[in-house]
PyMOL CGO cylinders between C-alpha atoms (Angstrom):
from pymol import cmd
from pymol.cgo import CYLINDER

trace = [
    CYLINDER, 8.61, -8.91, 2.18, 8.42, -6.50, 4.85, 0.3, 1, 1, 1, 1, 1, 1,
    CYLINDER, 8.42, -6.50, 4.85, 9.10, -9.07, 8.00, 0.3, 1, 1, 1, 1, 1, 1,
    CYLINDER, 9.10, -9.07, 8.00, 11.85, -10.44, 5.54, 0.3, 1, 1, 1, 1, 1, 1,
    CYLINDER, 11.85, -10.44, 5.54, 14.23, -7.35, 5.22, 0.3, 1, 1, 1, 1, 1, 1,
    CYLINDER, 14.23, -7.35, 5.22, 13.19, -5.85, 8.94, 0.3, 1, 1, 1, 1, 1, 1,
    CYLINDER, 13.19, -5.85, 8.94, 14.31, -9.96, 10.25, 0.3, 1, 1, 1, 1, 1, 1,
    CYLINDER, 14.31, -9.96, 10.25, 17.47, -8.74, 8.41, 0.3, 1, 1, 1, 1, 1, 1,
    CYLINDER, 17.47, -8.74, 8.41, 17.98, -5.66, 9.59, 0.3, 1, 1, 1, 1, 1, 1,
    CYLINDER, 17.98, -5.66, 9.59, 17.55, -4.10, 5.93, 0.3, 1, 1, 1, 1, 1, 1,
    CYLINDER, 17.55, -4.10, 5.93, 15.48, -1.01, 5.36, 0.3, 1, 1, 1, 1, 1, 1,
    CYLINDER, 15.48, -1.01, 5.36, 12.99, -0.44, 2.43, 0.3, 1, 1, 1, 1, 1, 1,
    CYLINDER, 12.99, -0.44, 2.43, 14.28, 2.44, -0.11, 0.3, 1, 1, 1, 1, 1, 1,
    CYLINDER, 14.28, 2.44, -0.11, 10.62, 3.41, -2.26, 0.3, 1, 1, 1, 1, 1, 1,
    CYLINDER, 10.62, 3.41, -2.26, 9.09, 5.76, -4.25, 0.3, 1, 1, 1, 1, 1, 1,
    CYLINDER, 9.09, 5.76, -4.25, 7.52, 7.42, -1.08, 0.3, 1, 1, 1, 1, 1, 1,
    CYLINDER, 7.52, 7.42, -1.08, 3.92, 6.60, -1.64, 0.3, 1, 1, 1, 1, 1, 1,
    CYLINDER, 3.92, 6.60, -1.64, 1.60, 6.26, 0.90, 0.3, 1, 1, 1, 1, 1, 1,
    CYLINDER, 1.60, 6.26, 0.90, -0.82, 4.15, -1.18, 0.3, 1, 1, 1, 1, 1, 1,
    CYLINDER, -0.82, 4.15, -1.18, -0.65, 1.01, -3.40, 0.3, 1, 1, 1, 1, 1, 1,
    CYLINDER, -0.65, 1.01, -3.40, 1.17, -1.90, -2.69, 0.3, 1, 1, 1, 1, 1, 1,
    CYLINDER, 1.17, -1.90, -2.69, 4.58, -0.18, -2.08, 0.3, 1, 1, 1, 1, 1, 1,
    CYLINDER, 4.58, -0.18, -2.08, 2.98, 2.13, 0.54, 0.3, 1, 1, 1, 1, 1, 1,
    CYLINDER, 2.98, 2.13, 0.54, 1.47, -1.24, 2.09, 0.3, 1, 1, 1, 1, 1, 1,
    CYLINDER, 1.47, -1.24, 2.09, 4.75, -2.14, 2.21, 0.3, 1, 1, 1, 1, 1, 1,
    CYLINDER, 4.75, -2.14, 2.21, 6.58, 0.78, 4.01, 0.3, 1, 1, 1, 1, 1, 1,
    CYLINDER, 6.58, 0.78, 4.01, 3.26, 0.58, 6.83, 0.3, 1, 1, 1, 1, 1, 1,
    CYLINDER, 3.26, 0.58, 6.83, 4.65, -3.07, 7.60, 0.3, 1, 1, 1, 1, 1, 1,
    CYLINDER, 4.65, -3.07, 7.60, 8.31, -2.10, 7.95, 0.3, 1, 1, 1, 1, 1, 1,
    CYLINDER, 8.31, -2.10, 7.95, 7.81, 0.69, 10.21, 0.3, 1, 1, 1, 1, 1, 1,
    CYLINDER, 7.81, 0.69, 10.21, 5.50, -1.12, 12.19, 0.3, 1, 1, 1, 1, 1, 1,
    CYLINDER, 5.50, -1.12, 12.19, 7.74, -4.32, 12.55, 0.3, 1, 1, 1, 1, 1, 1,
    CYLINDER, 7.74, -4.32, 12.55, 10.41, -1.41, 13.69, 0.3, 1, 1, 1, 1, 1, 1,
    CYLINDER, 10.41, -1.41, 13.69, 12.48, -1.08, 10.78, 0.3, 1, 1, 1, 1, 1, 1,
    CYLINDER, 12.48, -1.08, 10.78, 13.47, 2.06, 8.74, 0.3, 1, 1, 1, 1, 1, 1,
    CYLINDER, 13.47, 2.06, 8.74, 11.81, 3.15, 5.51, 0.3, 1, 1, 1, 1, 1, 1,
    CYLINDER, 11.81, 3.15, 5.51, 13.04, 5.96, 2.96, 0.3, 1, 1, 1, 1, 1, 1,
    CYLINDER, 13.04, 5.96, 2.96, 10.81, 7.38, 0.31, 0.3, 1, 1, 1, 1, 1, 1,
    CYLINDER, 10.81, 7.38, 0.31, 12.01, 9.66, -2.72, 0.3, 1, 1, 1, 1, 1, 1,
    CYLINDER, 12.01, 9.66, -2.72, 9.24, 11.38, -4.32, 0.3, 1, 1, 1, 1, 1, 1,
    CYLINDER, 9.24, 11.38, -4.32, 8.96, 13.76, -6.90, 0.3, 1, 1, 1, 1, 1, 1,
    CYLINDER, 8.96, 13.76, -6.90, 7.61, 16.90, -5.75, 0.3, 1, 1, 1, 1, 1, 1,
    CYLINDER, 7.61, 16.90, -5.75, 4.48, 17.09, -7.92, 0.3, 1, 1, 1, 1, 1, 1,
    CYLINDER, 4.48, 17.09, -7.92, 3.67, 13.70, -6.39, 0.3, 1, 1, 1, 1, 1, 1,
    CYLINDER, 3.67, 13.70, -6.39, 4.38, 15.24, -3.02, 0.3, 1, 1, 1, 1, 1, 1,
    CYLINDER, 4.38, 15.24, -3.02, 2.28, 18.43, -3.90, 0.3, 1, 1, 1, 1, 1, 1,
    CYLINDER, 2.28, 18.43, -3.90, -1.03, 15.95, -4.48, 0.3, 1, 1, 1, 1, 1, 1,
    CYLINDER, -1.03, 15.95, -4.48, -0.56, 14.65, -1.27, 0.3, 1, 1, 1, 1, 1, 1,
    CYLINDER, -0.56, 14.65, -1.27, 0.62, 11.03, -2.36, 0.3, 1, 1, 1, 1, 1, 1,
    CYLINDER, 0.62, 11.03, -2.36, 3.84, 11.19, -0.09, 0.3, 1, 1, 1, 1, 1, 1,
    CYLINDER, 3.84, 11.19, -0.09, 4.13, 8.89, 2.99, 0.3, 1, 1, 1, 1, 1, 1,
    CYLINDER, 4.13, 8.89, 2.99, 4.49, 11.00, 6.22, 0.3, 1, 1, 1, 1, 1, 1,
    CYLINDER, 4.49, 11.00, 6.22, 5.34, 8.39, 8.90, 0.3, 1, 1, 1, 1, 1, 1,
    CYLINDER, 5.34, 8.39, 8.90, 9.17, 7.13, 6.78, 0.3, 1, 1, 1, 1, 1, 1,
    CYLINDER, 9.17, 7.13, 6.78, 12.21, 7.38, 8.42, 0.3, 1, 1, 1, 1, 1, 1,
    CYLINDER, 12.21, 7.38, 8.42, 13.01, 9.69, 5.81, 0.3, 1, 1, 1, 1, 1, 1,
    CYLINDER, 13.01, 9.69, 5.81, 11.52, 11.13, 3.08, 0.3, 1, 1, 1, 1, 1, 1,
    CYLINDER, 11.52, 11.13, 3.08, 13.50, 12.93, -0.23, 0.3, 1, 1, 1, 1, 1, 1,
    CYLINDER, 13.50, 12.93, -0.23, 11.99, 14.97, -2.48, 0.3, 1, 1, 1, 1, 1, 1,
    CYLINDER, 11.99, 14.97, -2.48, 13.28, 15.38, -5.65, 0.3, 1, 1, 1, 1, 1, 1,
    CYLINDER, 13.28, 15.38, -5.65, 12.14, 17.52, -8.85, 0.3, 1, 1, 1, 1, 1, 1,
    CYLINDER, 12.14, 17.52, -8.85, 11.61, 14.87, -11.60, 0.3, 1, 1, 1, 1, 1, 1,
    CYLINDER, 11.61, 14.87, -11.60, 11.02, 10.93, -12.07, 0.3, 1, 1, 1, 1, 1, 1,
    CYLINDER, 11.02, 10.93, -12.07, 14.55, 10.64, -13.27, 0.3, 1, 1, 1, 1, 1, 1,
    CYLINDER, 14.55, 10.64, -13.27, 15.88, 12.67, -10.32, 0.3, 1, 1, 1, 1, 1, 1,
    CYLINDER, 15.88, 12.67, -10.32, 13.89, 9.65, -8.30, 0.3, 1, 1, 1, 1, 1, 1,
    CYLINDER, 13.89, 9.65, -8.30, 14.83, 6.82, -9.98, 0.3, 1, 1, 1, 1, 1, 1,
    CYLINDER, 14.83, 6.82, -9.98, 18.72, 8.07, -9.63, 0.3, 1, 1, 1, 1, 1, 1,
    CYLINDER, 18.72, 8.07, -9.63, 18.26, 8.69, -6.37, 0.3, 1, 1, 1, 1, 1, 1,
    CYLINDER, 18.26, 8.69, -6.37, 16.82, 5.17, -5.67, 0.3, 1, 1, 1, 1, 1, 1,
    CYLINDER, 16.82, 5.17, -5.67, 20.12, 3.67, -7.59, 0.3, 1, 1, 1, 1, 1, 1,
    CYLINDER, 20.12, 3.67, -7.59, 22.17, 5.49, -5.09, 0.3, 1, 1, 1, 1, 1, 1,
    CYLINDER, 22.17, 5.49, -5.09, 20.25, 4.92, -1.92, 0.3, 1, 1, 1, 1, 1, 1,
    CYLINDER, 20.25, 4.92, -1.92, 19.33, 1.51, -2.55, 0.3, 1, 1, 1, 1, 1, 1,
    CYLINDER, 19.33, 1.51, -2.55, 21.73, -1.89, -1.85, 0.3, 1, 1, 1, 1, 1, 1,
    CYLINDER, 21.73, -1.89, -1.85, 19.55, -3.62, -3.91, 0.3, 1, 1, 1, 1, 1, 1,
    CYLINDER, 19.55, -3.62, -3.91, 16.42, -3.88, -6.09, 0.3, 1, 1, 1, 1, 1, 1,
    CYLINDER, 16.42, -3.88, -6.09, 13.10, -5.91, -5.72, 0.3, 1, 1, 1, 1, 1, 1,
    CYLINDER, 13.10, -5.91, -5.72, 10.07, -5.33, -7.95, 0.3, 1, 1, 1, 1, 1, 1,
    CYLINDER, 10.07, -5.33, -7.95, 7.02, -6.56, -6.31, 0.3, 1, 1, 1, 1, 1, 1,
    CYLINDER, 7.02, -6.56, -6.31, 3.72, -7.02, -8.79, 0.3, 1, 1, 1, 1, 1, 1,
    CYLINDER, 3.72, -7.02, -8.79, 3.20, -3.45, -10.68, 0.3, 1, 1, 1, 1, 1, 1,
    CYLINDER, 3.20, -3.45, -10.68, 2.57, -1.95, -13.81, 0.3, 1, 1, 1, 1, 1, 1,
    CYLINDER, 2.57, -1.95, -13.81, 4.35, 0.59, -16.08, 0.3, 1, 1, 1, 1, 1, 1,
    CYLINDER, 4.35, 0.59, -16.08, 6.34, 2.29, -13.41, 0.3, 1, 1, 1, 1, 1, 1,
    CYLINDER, 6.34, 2.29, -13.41, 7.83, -0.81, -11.75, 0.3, 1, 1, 1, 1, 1, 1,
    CYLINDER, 7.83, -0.81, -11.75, 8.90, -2.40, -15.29, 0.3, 1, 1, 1, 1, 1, 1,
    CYLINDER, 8.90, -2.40, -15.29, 10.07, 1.59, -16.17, 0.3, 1, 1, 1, 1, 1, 1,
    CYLINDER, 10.07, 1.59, -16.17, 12.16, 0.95, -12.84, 0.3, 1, 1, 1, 1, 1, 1,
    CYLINDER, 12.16, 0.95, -12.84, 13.11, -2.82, -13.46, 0.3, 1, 1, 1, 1, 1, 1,
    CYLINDER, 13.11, -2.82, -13.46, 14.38, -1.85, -16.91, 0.3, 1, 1, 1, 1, 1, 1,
    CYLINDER, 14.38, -1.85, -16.91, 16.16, 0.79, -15.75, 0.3, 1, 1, 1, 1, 1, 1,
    CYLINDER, 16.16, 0.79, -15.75, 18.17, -0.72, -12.72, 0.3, 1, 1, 1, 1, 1, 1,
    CYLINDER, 18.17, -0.72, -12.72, 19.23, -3.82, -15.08, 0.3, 1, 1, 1, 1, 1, 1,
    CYLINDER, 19.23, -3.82, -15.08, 20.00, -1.78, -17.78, 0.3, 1, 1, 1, 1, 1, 1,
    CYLINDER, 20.00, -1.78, -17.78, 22.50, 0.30, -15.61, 0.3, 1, 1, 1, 1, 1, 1,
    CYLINDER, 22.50, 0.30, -15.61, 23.81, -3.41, -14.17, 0.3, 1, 1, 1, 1, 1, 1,
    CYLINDER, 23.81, -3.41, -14.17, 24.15, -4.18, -17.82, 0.3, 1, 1, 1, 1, 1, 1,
    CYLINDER, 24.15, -4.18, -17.82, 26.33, -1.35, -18.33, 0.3, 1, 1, 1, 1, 1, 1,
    CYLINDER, 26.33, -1.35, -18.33, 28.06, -2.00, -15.06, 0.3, 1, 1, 1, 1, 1, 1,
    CYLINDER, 28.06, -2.00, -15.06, 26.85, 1.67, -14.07, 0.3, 1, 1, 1, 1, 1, 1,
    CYLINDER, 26.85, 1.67, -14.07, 26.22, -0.28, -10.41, 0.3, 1, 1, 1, 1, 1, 1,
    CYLINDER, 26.22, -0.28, -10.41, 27.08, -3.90, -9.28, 0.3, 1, 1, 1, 1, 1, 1,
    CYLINDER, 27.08, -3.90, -9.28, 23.93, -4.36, -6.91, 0.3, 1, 1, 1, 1, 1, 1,
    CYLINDER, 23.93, -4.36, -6.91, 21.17, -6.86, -7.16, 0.3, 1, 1, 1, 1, 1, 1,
    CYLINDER, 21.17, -6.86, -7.16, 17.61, -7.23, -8.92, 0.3, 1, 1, 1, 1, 1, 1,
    CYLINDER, 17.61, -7.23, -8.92, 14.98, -9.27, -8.52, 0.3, 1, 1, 1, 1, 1, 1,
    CYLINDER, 14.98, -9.27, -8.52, 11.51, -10.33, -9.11, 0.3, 1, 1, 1, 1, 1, 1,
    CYLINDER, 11.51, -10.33, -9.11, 9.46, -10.98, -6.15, 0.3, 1, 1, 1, 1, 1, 1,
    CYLINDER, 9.46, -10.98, -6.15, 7.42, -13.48, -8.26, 0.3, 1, 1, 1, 1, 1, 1,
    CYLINDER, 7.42, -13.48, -8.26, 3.82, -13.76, -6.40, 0.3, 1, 1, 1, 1, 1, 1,
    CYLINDER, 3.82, -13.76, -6.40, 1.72, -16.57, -7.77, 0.3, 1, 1, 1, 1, 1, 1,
    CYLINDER, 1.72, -16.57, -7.77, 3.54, -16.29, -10.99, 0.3, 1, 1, 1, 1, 1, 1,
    CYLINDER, 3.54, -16.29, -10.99, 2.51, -12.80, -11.67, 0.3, 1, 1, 1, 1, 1, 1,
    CYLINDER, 2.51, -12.80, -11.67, 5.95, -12.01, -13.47, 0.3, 1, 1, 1, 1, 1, 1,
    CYLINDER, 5.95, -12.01, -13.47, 5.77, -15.17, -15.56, 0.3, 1, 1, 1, 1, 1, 1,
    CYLINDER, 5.77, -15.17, -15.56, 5.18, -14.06, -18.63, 0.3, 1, 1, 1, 1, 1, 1,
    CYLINDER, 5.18, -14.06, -18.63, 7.47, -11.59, -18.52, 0.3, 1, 1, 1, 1, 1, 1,
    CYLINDER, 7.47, -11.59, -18.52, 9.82, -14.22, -17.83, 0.3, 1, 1, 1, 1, 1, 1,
    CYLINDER, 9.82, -14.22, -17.83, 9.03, -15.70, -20.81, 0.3, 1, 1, 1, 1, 1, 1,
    CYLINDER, 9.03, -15.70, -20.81, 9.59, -12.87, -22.89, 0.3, 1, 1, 1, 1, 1, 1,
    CYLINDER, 9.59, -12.87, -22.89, 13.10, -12.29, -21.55, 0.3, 1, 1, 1, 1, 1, 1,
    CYLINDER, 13.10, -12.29, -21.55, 13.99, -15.61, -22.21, 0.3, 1, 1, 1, 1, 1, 1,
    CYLINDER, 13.99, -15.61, -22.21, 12.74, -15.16, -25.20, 0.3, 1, 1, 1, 1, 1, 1,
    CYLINDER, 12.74, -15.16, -25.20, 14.20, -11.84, -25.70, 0.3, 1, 1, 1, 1, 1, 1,
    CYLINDER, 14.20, -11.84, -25.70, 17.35, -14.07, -24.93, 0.3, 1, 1, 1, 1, 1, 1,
    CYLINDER, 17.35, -14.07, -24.93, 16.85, -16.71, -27.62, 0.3, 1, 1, 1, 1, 1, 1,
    CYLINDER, 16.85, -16.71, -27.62, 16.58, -14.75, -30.41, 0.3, 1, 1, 1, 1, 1, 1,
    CYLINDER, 16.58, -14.75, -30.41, 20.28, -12.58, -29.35, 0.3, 1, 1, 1, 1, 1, 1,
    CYLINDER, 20.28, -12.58, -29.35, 18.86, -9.68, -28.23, 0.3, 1, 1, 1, 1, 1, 1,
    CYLINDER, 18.86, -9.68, -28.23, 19.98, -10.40, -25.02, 0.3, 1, 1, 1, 1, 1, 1,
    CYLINDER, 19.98, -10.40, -25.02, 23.09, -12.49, -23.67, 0.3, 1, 1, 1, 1, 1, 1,
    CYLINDER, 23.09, -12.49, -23.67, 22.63, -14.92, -21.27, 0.3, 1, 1, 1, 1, 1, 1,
    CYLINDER, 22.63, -14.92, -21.27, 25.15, -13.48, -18.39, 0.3, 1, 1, 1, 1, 1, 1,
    CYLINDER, 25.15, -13.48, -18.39, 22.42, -10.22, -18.66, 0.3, 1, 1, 1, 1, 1, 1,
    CYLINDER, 22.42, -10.22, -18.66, 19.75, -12.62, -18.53, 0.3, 1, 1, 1, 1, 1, 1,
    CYLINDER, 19.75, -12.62, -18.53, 20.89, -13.97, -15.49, 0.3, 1, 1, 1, 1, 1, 1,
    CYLINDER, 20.89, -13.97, -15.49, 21.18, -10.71, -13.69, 0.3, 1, 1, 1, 1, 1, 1,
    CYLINDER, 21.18, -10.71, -13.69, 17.84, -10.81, -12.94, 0.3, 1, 1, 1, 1, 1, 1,
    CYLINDER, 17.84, -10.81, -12.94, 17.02, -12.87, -10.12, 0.3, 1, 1, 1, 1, 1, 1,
    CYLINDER, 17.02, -12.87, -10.12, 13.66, -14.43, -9.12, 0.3, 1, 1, 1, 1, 1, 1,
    CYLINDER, 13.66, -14.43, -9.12, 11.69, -15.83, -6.54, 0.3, 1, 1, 1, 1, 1, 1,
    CYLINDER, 11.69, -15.83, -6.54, 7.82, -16.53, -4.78, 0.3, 1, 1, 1, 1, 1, 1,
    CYLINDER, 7.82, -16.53, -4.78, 9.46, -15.69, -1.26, 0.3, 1, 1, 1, 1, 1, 1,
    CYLINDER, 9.46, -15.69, -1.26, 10.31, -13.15, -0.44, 0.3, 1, 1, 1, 1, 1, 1,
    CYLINDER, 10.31, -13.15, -0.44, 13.52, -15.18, 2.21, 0.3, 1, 1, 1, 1, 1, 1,
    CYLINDER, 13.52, -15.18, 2.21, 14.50, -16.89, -0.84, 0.3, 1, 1, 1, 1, 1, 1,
    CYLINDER, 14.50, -16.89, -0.84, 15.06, -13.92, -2.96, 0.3, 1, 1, 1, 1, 1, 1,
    CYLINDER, 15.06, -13.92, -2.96, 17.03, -12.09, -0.09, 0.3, 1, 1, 1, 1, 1, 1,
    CYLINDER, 17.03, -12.09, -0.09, 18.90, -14.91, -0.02, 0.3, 1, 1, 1, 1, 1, 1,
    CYLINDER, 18.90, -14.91, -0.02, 19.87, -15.08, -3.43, 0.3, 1, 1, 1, 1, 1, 1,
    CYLINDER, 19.87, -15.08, -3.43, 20.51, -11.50, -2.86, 0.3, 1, 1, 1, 1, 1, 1,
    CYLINDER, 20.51, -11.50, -2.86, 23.56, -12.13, -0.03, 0.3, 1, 1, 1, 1, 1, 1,
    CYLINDER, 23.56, -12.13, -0.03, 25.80, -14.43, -2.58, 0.3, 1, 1, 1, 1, 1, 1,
    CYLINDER, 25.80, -14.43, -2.58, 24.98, -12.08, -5.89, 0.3, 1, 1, 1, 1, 1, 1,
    CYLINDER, 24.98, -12.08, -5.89, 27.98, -11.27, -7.85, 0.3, 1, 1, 1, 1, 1, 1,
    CYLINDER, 27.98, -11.27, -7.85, 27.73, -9.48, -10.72, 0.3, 1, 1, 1, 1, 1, 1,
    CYLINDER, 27.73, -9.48, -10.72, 28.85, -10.85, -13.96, 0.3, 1, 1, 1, 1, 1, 1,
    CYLINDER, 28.85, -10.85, -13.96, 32.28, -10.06, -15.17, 0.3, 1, 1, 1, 1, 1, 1,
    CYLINDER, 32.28, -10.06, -15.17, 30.87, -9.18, -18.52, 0.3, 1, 1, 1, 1, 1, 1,
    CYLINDER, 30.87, -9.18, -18.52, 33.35, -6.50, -20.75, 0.3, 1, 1, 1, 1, 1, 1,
    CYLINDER, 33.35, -6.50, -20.75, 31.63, -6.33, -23.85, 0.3, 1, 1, 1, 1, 1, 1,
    CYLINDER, 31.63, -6.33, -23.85, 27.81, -5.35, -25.06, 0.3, 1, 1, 1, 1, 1, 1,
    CYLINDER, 27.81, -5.35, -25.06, 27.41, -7.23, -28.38, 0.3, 1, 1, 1, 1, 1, 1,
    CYLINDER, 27.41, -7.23, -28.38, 27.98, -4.97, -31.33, 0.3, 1, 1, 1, 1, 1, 1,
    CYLINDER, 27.98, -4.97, -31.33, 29.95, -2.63, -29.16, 0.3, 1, 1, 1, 1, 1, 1,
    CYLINDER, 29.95, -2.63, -29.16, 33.22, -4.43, -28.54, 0.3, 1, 1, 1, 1, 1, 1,
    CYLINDER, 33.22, -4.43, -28.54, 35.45, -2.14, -30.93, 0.3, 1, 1, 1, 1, 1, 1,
]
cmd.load_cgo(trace, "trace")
C-alpha cells in the first residue's frame, strides 16, 4: 500500500502509531519519500506510542477528536486488516458517507480474504433491509492495493436523499 499511494503522489493520514501494521505502514511511506500525518490522542502520545519521524504529527484530546480529525484530513479511507479500532473507524467513515456528512471514498484493502466474512455479513446485513444496496456499495474492496486506488480515482458517491424510515 505504501509504494501504491507514494507512486501516486498521495500521503498516508493515520492514527500516529509507531507500532502495528499502520506504523509499518507510515515507515514505508517516508522511506519511499512520501509524506505521512499521524493524529493521536494525547494519552496515546503520553505512553510513548506516537510516531516521531511523520511529516506531521496532531495531537488531539480524545478518540473522537481523532477520528474527526482523520475525516477532515483524509481524501479518502482504506482499512487494512485490524481489529476493533479499524471496524470502530470503518463504521464510522461509512456511516458519515451514509449520511452524506462527507463524499470521500472507503475501502477494504482485502489481504488474502481477511475481510471476507465481514463481507458476508454486510451483504447479509443488506438482504435482510437493514441496509440499502446504494450504502452497500459505498464500500469498496480490493486484494491490491493499485486496484483499490484505482477504484478510488472514479468514486462518486451515491445520490441517495432518503435513509429508510426517515423520509418524512
Amino acid at each position: 500500500m505504501g509504494r501504491a499511494l507514494v507512486r501516486r503522489g498521495l500521503g498516508l493520514v493515520y492514527g500516529g502509531g509507531r507500532i502495528g501494521l499502520m506504523g509499518t505502514l507510515a515507515d514505508q511511506v517516508l522511506a519511499l519519500g512520501g509524506e505521512a500525518t499521524g493524529v493521536i490522542p494525547r494519552a496515546l502520545a503520553e505512553k510513548g506510542v506516537a510516531h516521531q519521524g511523520l511529516t506531521a504529527l496532531h495531537v488531539v484530546e480524545s478518540m473522537h477528536e481523532r477520528k474527526a480529525r482523520l475525516v477532515e484530513l483524509a481524501d479518502g479511507f482504506v482499512a487494512l486488516p485490524g481489529g476493533f479500532g479499524t471496524l470502530d473507524e470503518l463504521c464510522e467513515t461509512l456511516s458519515l458517507g451514509q449520511l452524506r456528512l462527507h463524499a470521500k471514498p472507503c475501502g477494504l484493502l482485502n489481504v488474502d480474504g481477511y475481510f471476507d466474512q465481514l463481507l458476508a455479513f454486510l451483504d447479509h446485513v443488506s438482504g435482510q433491509g437493514f441496509l440499502q444496496s446504494e450504502h452497500r456499495d459505498m464500500l469498496l474492496v480490493s486484494a491490491y492495493p493499485d486496484e483499490l486506488l484505482d477504484h478510488f480515482t472514479i468514486y462518486r458517491p451515491h445520490d441517495v436523499e432518503k435513509l429508510t424510515g426517515l423520509d418524512g
